[in-house]
Structures are given as structure tokens and as C-alpha cells.
C-alpha positions as CSV (number, residue, x, y, z in Angstrom):
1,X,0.0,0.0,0.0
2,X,1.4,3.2,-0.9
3,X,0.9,6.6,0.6
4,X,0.7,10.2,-1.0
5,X,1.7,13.0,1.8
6,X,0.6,16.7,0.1
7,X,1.7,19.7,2.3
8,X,0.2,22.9,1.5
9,X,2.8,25.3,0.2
10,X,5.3,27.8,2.2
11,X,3.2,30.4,3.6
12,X,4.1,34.5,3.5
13,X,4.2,35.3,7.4
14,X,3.8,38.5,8.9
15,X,7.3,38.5,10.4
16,X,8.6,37.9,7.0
17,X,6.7,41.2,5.5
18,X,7.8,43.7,8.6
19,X,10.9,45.1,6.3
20,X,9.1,45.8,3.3
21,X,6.8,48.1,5.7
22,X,7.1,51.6,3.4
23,X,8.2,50.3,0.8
24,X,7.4,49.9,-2.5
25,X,6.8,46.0,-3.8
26,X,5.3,43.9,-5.9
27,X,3.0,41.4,-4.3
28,X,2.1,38.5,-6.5
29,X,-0.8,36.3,-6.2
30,X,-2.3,33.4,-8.4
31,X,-4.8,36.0,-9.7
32,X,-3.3,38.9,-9.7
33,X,0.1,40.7,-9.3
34,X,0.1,44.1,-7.5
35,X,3.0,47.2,-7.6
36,X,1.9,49.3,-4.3
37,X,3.2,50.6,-0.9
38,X,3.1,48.3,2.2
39,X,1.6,50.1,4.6
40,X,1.1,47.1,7.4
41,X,0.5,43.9,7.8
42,X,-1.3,41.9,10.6
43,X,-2.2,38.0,11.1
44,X,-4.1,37.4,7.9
45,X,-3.6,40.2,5.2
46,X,-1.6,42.8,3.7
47,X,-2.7,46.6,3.4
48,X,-1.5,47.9,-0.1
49,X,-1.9,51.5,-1.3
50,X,-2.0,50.9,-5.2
51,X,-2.6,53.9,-7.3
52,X,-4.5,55.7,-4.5
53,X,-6.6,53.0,-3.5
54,X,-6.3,50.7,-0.5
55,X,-5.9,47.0,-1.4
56,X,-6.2,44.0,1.4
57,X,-4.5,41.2,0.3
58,X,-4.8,38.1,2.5
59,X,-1.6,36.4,3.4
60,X,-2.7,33.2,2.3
61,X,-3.4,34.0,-1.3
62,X,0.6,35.5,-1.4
63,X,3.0,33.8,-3.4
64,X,5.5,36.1,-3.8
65,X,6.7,39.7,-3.0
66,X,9.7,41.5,-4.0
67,X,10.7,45.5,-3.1
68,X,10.8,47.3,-6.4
């Protein structure tokens, strides 16, 4: 009998974001990829300002963020 072991992937914590607070990044999602400026980030999301408009993104839905 063989066994199939599927872990979800790596998740974007809220210790891993504190740098990027005021900066500039690009936040990347499976739907979506965002340019904005981190303004915080608490347990389950992201608070983007992106063109003058404020975007939550939740954590979970993060693949990827880079400062630009």
C-alpha cells in the first residue's frame, strides 16, 4: 500500500513582510500581481496603497513579493 503525503505550500508570514513596511513591492498572487506601498501587515492580510486606492490582500493568497 502506498501513501501520497501533500503539504500545503510555504506560507508569507507576517514576520517575513515587517521590512518591506514603506516600501514599494510587488506582491504577486495566483490571480493577480500588485505594484503598491506596504503600509502594514497583521495576522491574515496585507494593506496595499495601489494607485490611490487601498488593497487588502490576505496572506494566504501570497505567493510572492519583491521590493521594487
Amino acid at each position: 500500500m502506498s501513501s501520497t503525503l501533500v503539504m500545503d505550500r510555504p506560507r508569507v508570514t507576517v514576520r517575513a513582510l515587517r521590512p518591506f513596511r514603506g516600501s514599494v513591492v510587488t506582491v504577486q498572487t495566483a490571480s493577480a500581481v500588485l505594484r503598491g506601498l506596504l503600509l502594514s501587515c497583521v495576522s491574515g492580510s496585507a494593506w496595499l496603497v495601489v494607485d490611490d486606492a487601498d488593497v487588502l490582500v490576505d496572506l494566504d493568497e501570497i505567493v510572492a513579493v519583491d521590493t521594487v
